[in-house]
C-alpha positions as CSV (number, residue, x, y, z in Angstrom):
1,X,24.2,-86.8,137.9
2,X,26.0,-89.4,140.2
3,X,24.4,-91.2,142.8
4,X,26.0,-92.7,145.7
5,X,25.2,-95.1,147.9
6,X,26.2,-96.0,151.1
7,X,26.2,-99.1,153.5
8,X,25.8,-99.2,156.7
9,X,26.9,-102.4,158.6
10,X,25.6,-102.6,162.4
11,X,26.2,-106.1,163.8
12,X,26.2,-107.8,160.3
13,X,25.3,-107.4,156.9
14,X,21.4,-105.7,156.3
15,X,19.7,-107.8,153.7
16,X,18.9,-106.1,150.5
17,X,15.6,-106.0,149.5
18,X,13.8,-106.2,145.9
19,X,12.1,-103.1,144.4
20,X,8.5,-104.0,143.5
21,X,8.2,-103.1,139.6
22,X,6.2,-99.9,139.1
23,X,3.2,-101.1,137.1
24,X,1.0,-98.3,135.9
25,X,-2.5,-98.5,133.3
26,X,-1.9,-96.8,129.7
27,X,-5.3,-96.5,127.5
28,X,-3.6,-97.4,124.0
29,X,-4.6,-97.1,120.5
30,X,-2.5,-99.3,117.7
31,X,-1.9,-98.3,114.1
32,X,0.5,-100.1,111.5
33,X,1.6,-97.8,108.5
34,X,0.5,-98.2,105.2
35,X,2.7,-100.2,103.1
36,X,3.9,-102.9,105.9
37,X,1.5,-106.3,106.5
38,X,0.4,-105.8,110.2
39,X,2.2,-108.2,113.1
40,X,-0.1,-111.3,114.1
41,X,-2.7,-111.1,116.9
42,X,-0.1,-109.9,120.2
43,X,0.1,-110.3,123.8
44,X,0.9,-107.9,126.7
45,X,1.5,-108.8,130.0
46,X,-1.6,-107.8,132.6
47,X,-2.7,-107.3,135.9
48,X,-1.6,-110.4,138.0
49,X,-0.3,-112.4,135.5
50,X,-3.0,-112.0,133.3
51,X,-2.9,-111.6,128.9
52,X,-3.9,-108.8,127.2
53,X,-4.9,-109.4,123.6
54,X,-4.0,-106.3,121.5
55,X,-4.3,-106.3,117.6
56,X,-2.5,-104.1,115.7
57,X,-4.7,-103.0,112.6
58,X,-3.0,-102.0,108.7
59,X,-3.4,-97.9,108.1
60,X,-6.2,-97.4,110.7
61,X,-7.0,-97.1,114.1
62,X,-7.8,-99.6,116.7
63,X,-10.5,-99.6,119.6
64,X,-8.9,-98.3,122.8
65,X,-7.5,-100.9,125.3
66,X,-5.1,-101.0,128.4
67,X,-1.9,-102.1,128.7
68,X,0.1,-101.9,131.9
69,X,3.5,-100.7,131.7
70,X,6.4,-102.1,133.9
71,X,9.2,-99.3,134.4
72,X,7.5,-97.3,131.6
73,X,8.1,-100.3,129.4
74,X,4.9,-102.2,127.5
75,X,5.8,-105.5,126.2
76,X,4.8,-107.6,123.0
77,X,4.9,-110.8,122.2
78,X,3.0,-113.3,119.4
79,X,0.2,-114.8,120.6
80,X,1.1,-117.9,118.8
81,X,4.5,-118.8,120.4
82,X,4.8,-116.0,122.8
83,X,8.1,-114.8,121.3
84,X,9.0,-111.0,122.2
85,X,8.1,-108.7,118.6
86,X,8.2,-105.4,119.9
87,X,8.5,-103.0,123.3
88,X,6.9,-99.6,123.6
89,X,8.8,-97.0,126.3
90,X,5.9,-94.9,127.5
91,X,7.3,-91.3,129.2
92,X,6.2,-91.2,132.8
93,X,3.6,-88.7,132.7
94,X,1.5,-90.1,129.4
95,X,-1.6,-92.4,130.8
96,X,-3.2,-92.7,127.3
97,X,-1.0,-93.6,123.7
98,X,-1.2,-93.9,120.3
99,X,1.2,-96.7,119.4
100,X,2.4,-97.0,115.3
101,X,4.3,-100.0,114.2
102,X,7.0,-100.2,111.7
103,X,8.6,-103.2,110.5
104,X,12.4,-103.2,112.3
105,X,14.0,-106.1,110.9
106,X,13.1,-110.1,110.9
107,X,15.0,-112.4,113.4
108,X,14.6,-116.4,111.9
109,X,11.0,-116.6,111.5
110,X,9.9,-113.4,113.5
111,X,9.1,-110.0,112.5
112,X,10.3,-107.7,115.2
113,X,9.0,-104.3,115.3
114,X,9.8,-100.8,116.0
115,X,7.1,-98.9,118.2
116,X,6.6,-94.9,117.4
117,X,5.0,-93.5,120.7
118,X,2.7,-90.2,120.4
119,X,0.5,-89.3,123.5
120,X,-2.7,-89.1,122.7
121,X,-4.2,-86.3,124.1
122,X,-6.2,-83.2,123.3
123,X,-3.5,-80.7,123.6
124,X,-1.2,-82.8,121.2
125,X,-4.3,-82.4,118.6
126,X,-5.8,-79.4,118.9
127,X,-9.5,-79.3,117.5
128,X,-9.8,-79.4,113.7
129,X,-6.1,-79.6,113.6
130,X,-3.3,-81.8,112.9
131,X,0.0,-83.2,114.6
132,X,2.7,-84.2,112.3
133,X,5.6,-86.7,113.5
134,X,8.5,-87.3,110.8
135,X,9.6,-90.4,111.3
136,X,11.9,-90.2,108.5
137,X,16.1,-89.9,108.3
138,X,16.2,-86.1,107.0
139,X,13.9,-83.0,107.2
140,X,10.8,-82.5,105.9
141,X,8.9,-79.5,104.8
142,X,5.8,-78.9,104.0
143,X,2.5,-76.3,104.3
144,X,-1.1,-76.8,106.2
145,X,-3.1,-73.9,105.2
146,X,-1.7,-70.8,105.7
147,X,1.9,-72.5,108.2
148,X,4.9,-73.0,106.1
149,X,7.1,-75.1,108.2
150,X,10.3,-77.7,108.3
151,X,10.4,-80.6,111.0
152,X,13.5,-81.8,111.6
153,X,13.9,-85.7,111.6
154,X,12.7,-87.2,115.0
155,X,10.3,-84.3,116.1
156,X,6.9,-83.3,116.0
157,X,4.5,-80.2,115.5
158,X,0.8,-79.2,116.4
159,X,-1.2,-77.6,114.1
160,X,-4.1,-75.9,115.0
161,X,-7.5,-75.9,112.1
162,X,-6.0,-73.7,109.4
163,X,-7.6,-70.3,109.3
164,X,-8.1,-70.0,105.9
165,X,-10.5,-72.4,104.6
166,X,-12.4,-72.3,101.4
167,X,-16.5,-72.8,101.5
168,X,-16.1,-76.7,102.4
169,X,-13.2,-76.4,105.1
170,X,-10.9,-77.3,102.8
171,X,-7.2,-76.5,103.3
172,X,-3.6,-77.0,101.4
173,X,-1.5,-79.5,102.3
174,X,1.4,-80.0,100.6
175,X,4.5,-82.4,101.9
176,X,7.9,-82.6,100.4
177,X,10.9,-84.4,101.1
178,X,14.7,-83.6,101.5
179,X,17.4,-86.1,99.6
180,X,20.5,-85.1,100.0
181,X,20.1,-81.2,99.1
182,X,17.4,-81.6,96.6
183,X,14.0,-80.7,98.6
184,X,10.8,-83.4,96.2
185,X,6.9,-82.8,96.5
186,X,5.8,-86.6,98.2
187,X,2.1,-85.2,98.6
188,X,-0.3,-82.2,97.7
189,X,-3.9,-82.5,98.4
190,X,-7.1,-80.9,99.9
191,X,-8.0,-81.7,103.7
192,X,-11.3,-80.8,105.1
193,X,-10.8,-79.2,108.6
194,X,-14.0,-79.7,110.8
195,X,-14.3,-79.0,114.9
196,X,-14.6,-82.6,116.2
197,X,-11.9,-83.5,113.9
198,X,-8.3,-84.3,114.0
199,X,-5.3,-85.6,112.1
200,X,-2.5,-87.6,112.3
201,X,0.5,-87.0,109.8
202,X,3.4,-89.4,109.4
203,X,6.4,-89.1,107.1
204,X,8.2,-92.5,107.7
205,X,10.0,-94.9,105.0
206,X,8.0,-97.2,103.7
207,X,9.0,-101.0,104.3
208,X,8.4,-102.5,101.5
209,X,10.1,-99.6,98.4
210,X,12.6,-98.0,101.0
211,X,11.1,-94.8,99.9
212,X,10.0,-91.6,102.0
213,X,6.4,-91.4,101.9
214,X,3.2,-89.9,103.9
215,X,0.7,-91.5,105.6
216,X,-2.5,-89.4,106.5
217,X,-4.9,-90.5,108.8
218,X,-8.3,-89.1,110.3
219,X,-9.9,-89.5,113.9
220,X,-12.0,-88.2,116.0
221,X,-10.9,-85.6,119.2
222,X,-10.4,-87.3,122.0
223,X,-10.7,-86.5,125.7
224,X,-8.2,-87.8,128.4
């Protein structure tokens, strides 16, 4: 789509005036994958020039805080010499996040990051489900209870709690992993699938081997 715009001159030039930045709350959560050493205590810009301190805990979840988001965009930066790590674009009509670090690449002395963004809501985890992201470069497969599915690279899936359960709640869960045309088992395990409960699945590269690998964690359903 094209947009035009047009000037209108009436006795002189009409001054142009600066767009105030569209600043907007966003209740966050922060996560950094197994296998990667978690960034350093960060910053985020606030409310009237304000800080906020946000750390970034390894393979768990952090307490909820708010950041503020400036054209969608959150900010990072190390607390120590308030050099910019890592940005986080969150989609216009998400008010509460769960953000997951990833090592990017290191710059000189900094570790910049690469922030995954999943909205974190109750229709994104339905009760006693799951919701799987694969982070990874190729397709994934694998089965959660009774679904069979493959996820394409970049995309996402909700699961709702598996119907067939044995006596404890425990389900199948079974992840492989496509290289080149060759499809390898990464995972297969039991998961207990309760009401109240909830899980976040990840297929990402790890940082450190440069191997595909899954990274399961569990939390509690959330309201927003």
């Amino acid at each position: 789509m094209r947009f035009i715009t047009l000037c209108l001159l009436v006795c002189g030039a009409i001054p142009l005036q600066a767009q105030t930045p569209k600043i907007r709350k966003v209740n966050c959560r922060f996560l950094c994958l197994a296998g990667a050493t978690p960034p350093e205590k960060l910053i985020s810009p606030g409310e009237n020039g304000g800080e906020v301190s946000c750390e970034v805990p390894a393979n768990s979840f952090s307490p909820n805080i708010d950041c503020f988001a400036n054209e969608n965009i959150i900010s990072f930066l190390s607390s120590s010499d308030h050099k910019p790590v890592a940005t986080a674009t969150i989609p216009a009509n998400v008010n509460a996040a769960i953000l997951v670090f990833v090592p990017a690449q290191k710059s000189s002395d900094v570790v910049l990051w690469k922030v995954f963004v999943i909205e974190d809501s109750t229709p994104n985890f339905p009760d006693g489900g799951a919701f799987v992201a694969n982070f990874y470069s190729q397709d994934i497969r694998f089965v959660i209870g009774e679904n069979k599915t493959i996820l394409h690279s970049g995309t996402s899936y909700r699961f709702s709690r598996p119907a067939k359960r044995d006596d404890f709640n425990m389900a199948p869960v079974v992840f492989e992993f496509q290289q080149d045309q060759t499809w390898r088992t990464s995972s297969e395990s039991l998961l207990r699938f309760l009401p109240g409960m909830r899980y976040l699945i990840i297929a990402y590269v790890d940082p450190n081997s440069g191997r595909p690998r899954i990274s399961t964690h569990q939390d509690f359903r959330v309201r927003h």
